[in-house]
Every structure is written in structure tokens, then in C-alpha cells.
Backbone as CSV, one residue per row, in Angstrom:
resi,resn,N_x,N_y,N_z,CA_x,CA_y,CA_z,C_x,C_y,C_z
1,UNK,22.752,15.412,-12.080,21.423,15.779,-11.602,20.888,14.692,-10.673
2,UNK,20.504,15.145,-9.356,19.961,13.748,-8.471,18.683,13.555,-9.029
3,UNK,18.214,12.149,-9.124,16.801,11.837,-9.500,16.111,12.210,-8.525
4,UNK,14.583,12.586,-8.510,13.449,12.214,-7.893,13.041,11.496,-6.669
5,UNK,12.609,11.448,-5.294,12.551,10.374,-4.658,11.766,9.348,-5.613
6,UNK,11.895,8.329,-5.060,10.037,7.513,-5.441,9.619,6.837,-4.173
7,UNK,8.129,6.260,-4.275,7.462,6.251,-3.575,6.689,5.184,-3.940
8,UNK,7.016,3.349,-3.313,6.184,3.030,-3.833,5.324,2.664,-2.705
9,UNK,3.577,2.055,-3.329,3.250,2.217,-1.822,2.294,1.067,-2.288
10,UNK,2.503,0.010,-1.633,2.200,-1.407,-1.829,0.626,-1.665,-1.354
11,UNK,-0.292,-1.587,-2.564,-1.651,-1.525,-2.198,-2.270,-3.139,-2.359
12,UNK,-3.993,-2.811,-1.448,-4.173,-4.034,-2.352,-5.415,-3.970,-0.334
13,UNK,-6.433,-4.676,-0.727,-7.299,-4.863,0.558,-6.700,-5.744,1.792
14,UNK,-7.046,-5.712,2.927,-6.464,-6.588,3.810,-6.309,-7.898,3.738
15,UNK,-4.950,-8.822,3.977,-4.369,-9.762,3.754,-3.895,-10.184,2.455
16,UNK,-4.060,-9.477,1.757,-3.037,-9.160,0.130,-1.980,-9.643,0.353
17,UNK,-0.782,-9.530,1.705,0.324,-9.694,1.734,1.258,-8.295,1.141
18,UNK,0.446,-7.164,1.628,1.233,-5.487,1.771,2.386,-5.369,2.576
19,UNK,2.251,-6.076,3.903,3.404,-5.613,4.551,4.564,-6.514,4.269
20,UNK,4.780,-7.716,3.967,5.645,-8.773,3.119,6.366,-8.188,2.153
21,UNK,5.502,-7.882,0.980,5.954,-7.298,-0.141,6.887,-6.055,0.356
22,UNK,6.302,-4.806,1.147,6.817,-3.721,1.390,8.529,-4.057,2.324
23,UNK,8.153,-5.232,3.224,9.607,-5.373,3.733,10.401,-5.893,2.950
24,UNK,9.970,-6.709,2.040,11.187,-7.019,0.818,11.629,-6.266,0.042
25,UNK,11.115,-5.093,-0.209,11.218,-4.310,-1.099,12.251,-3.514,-0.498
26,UNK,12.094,-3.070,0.713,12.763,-2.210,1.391,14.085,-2.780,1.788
27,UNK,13.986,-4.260,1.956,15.522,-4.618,2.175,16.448,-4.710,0.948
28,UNK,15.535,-4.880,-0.012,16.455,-5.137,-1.395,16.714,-3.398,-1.652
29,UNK,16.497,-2.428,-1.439,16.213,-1.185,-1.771,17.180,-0.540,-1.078
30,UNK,16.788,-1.034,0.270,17.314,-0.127,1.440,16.663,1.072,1.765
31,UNK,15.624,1.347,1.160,14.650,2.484,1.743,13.509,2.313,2.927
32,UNK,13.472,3.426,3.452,12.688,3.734,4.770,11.303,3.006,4.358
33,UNK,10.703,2.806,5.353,9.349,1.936,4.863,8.762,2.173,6.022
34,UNK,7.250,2.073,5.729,6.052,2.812,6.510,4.825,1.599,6.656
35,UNK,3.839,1.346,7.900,2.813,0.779,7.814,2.019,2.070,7.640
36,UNK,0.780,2.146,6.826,-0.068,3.257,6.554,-0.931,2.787,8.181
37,UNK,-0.882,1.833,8.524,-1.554,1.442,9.787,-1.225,2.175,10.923
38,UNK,0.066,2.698,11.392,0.733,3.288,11.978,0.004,4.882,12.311
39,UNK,-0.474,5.447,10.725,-0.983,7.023,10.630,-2.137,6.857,11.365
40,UNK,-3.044,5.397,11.291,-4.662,5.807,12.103,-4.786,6.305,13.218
41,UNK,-5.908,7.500,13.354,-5.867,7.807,14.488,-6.489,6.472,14.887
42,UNK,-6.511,6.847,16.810,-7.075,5.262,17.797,-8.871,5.006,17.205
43,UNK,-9.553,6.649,16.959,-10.575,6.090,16.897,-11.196,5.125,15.681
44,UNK,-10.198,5.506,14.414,-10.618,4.363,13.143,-9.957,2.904,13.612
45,UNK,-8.690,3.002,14.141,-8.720,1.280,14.748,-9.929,0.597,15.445
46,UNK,-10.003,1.950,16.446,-11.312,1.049,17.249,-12.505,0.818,16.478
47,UNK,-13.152,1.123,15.713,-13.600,1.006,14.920,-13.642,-0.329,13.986
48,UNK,-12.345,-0.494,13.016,-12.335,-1.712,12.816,-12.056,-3.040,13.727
49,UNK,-11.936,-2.584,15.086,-11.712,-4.028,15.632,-13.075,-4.271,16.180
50,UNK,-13.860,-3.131,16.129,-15.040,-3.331,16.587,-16.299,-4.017,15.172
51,UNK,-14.870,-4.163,13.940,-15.853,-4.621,12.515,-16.827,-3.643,11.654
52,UNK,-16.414,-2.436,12.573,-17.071,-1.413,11.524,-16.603,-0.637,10.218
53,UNK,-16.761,-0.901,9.052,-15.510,-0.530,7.988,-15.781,0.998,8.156
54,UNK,-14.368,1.857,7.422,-14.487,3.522,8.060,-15.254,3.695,6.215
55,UNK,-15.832,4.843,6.795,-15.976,5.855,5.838,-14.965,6.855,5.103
56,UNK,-15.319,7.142,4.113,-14.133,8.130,3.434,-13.654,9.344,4.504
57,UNK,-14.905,10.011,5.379,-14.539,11.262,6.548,-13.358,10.607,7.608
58,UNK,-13.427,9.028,7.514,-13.021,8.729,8.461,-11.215,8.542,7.459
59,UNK,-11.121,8.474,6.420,-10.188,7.951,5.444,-8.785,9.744,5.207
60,UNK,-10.175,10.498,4.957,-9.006,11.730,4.372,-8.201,11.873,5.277
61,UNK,-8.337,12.338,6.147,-7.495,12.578,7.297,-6.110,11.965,7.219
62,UNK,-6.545,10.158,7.556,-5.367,10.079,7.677,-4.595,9.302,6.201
63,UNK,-5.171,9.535,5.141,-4.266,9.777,3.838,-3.673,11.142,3.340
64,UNK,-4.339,12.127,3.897,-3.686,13.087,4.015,-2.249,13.415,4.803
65,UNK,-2.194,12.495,5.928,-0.712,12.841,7.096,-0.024,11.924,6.297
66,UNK,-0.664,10.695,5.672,0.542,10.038,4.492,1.422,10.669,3.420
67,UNK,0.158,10.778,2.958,0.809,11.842,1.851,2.157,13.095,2.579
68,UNK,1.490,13.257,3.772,2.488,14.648,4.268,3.702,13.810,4.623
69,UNK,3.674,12.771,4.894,4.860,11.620,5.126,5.963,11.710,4.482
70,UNK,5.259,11.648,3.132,5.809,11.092,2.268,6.463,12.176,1.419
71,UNK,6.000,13.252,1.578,6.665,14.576,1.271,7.571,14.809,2.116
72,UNK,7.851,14.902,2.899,8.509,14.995,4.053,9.838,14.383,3.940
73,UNK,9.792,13.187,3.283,10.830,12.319,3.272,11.533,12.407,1.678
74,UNK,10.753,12.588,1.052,11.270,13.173,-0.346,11.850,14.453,-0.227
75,UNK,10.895,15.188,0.811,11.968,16.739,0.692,13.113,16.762,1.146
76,UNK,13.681,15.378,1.994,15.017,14.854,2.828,15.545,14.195,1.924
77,UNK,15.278,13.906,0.555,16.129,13.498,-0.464,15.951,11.923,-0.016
78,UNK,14.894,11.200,0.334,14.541,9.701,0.625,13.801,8.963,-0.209
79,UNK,14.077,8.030,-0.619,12.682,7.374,-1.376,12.503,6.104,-0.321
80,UNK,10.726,6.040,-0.658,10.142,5.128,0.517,9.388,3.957,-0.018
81,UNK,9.308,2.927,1.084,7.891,1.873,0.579,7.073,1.903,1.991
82,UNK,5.979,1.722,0.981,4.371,2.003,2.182,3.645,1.267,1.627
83,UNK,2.837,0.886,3.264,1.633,-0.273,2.904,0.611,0.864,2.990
84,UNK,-0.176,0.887,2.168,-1.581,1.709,2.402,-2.680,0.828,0.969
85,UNK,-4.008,0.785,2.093,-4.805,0.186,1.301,-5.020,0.516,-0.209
86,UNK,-5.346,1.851,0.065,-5.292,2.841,-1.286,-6.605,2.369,-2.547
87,UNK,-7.533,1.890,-1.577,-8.950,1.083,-2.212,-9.229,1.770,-3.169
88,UNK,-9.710,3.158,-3.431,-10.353,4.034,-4.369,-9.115,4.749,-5.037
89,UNK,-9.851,5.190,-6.575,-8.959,6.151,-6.859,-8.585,7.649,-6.442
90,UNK,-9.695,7.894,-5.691,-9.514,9.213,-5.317,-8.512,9.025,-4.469
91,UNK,-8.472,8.072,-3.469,-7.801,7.776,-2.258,-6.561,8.352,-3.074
92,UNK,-6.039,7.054,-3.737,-4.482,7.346,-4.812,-4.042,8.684,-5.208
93,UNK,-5.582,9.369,-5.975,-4.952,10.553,-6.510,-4.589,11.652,-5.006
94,UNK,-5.187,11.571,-3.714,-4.507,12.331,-3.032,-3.207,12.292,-2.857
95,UNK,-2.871,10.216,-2.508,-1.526,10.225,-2.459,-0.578,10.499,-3.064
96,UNK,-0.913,10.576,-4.444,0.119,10.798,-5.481,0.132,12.232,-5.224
97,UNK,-0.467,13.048,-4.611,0.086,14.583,-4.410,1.614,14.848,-3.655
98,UNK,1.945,13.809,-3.371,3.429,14.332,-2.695,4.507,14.185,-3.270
99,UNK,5.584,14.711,-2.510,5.798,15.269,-3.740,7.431,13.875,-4.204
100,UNK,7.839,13.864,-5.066,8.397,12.891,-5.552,7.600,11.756,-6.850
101,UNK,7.863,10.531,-6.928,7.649,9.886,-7.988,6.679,8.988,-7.277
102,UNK,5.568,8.898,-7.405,4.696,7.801,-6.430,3.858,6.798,-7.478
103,UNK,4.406,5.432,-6.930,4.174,4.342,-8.020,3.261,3.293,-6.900
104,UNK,1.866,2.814,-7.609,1.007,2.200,-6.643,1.385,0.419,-7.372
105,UNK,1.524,-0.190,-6.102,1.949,-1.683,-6.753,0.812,-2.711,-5.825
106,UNK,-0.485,-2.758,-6.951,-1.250,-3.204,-6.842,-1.306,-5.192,-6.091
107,UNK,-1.581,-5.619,-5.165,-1.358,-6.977,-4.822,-3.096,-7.771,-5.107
108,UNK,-3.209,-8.398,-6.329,-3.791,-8.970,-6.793,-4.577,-10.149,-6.275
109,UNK,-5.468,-10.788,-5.824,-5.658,-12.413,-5.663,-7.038,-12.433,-5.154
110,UNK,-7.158,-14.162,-5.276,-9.049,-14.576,-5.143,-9.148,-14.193,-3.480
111,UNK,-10.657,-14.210,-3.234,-10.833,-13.955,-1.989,-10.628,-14.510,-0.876
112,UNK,-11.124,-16.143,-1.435,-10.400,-17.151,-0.474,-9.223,-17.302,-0.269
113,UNK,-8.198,-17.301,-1.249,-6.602,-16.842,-0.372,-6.604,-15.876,0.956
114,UNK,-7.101,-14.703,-0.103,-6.420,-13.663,0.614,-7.924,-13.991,2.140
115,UNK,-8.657,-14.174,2.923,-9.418,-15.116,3.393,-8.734,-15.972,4.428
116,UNK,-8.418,-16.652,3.778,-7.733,-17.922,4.776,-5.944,-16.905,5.204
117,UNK,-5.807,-15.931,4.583,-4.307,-15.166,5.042,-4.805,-14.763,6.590
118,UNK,-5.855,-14.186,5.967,-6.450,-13.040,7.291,-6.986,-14.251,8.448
119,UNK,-7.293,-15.621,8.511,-7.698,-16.117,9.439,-6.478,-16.670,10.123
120,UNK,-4.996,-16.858,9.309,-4.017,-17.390,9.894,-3.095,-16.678,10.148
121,UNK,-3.266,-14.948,10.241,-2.640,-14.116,11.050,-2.985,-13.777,12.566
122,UNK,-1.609,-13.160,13.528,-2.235,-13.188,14.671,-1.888,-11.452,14.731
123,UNK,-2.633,-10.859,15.730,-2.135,-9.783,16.483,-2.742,-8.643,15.568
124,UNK,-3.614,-8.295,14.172,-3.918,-7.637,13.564,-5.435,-7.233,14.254
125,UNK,-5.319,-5.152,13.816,-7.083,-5.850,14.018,-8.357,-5.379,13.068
126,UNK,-7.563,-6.011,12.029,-8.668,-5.829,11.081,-9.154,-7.341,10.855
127,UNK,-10.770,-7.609,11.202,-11.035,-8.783,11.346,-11.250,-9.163,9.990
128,UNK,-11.111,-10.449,9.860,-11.640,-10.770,8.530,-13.049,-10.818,7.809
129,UNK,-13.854,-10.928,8.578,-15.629,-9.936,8.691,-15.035,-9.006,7.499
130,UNK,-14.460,-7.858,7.735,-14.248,-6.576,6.779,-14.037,-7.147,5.386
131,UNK,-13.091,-7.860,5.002,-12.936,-8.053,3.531,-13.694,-8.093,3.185
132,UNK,-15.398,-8.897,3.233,-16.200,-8.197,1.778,-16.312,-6.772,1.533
133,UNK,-16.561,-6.037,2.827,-16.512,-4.397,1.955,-15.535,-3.788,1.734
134,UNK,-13.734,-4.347,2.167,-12.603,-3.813,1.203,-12.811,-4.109,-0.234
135,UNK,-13.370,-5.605,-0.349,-13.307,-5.929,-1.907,-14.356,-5.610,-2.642
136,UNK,-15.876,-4.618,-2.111,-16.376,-4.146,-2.616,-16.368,-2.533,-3.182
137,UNK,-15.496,-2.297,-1.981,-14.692,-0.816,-1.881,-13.732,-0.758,-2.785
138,UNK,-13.183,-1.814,-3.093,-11.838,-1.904,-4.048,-11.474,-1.267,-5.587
139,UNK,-11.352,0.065,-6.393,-11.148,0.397,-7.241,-10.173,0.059,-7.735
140,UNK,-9.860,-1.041,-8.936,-8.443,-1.786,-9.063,-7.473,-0.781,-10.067
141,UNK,-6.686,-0.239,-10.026,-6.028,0.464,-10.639,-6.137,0.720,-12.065
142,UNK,-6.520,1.571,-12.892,-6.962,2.284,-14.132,-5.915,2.105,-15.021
143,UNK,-6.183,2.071,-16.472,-5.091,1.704,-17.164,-4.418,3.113,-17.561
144,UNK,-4.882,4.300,-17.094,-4.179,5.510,-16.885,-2.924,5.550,-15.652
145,UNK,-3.570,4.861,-14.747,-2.083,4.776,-13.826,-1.451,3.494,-13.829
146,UNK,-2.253,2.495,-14.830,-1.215,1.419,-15.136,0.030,2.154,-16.074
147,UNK,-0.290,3.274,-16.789,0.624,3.499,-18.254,1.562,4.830,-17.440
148,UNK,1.405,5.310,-16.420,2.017,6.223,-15.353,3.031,5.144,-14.532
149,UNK,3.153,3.919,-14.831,3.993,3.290,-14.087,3.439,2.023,-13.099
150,UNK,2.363,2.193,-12.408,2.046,1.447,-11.675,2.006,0.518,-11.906
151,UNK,1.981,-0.797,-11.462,1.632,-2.316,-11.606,0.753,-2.980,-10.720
152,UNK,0.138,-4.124,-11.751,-0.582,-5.073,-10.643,0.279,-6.025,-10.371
153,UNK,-0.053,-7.034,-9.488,0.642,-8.133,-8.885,0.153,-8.918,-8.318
154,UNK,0.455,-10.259,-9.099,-0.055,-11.053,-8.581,0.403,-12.148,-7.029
155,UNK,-0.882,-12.175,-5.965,-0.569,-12.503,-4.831,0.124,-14.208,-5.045
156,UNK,-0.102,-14.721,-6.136,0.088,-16.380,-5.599,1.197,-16.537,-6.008
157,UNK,2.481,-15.079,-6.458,4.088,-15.421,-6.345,4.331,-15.244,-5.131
158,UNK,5.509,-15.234,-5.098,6.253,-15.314,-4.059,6.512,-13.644,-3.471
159,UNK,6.824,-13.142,-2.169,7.603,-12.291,-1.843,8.344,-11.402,-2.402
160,UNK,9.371,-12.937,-2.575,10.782,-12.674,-3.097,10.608,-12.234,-5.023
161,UNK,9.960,-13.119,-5.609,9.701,-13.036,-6.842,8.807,-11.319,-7.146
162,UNK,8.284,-11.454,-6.132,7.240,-10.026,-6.612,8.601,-8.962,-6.904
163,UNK,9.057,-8.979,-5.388,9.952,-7.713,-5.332,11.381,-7.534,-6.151
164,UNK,11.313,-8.619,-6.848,12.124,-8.647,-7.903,11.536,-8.376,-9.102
165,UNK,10.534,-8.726,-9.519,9.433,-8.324,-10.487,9.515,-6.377,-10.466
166,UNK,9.313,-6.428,-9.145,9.666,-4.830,-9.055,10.699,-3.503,-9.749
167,UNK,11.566,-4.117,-8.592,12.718,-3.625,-8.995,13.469,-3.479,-10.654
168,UNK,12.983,-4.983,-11.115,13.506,-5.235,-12.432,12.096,-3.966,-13.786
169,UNK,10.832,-3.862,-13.315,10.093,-3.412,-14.397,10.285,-1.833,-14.113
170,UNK,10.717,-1.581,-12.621,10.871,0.258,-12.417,12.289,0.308,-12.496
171,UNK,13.173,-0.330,-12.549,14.783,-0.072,-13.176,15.405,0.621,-11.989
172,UNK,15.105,-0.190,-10.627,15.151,0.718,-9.471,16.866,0.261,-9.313
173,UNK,17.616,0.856,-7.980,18.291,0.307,-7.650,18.897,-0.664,-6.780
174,UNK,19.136,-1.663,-6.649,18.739,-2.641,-5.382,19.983,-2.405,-5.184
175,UNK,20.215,-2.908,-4.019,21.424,-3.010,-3.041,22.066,-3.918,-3.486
């Protein structure tokens, strides 16, 4: 019997260290991997580079073409890793509509880390202005979808350590 895709999709507010985690994951994995950044339409970028945080009208949309992503690639017999903020629970429970095994791997840490991440990145454009209302926006994962699989994680390991942390608590298969 073939298993299930899965789907994990590496959450956590801007400068968490989502897209890190998600490329390690994916090389130890070997699965397809996604920036949820990629789905925005131009006008929610412009938006945040202009420092305006989006609204949920501005949110369904494009967690909805994720989600369709991500079905998409499960119905091709793929399992994936994705960065998506995934702040609220509602946000989650849309994503978890697709179809396969979708596991949210929460990236944990104080503000000033994650703070000083976002001031010593280049080329992004979510300014660091925004983090107080990601981290006020932030619904941290429920101990209903902690006991569904999900995990938190903490930002002040390593990369390498997280995505081994991973692999080893979902019994995945690494390369």
C-alpha cells in the first residue's frame, strides 16, 4: 500500500528562520519545497514593503492557491516542505484541507532574535516594522494539533539539529 503524501509546512512569523529549516528539510528528504512567498499576488507584497500588514481578505486567497499547491502535488504522489506563515488557526485549518498528511512545524523564539534576523537579512521585503503585528497576529499552535502531529521548535537550535529533530519525531524518510 503506498503511504500518504505529507506536507510539512514550516511556520512561525517573519525571521523565525522558515526558509532554512524548509531547505534542510528538503535536502535531507529530497522533497519538492515551496516559498508560500512565491503564491502572493504583487498587490500584498506591495503592501508589505510599503509596511502595511495584510488583512485576512488580503490572506484567503492566497492560502487558498497553497493549499491547491499542495493538493496538486499529493495528487502526483509528492510529499512537500513549505514556508508559510500560517499565523492563525483558521489560516492552518484551511491548509490542512489538502489533500495528503499536513504537519505544521512551528519555529519558536524571543523577539529580539528573531529582530536582529530580520535586520541582518538582505533582499526581503517584509520590513522588520511588521513583526510586532505578526507576533500579535500569532496563534501558536493548539495542543489539538500538537497531538495530530505537529511540533513546536525551537529557533536557538541549529538548522541542522531542527531538521533532524524532524525527521527523527515524524519517522520520515531521509535520504
Amino acid at each position: 500500500m503506498q503511504q500518504q503524501p505529507t506536507h510539512l509546512v514550516v511556520m512561525g512569523v517573519a525571521g523565525s528562520g522558515k526558509t532554512t529549516l524548509a531547505a534542510a528539510l528538503s535536502q535531507r528528504l529530497g522533497w519538492t519545497c515551496a516559498e508560500a512567498d512565491e503564491f502572493h499576488p504583487p498587490r500584498n507584497i506591495d503592501k508589505m514593503r510599503r509596511g502595511i500588514p495584510l488583512e485576512d481578505a488580503d490572506r484567503w486567497p492566497w492560502l487558498a492557491e497553497i493549499r491547491d499547491w499542495m493538493t496538486a502535488q499529493g495528487r502526483a504522489g509528492a510529499s512537500t516542505v513549505l514556508t508559510c506563515s500560517a499565523l492563525k488557526k483558521s489560516y492552518r485549518q484551511l491548509l490542512s484541507e489538502a489533500e495528503g498528511r499536513v504537519v505544521f512545524l512551528h519555529l519558536q523564539g524571543g523577539a529580539d532574535l528573531i529582530s536582529r534576523r530580520m535586520q541582518d537579512r538582505e533582499g526581503h521585503f517584509m520590513p522588520p516594522a511588521l513583526l510586532p503585528s505578526q507576533l500579535a497576529t500569532l496563534e501558536p499552535l493548539t495542543e489539538e494539533e500538537l497531538r495530530a502531529g505537529s511540533l513546536r521548535l525551537d529557533i536557538a537550535r541549529s538548522p541542522e539539529e531542527l531538521a533532524a529533530a524532524v525527521v527523527e519525531a515524524l519517522d520520515l524518510p531521509a535520504l
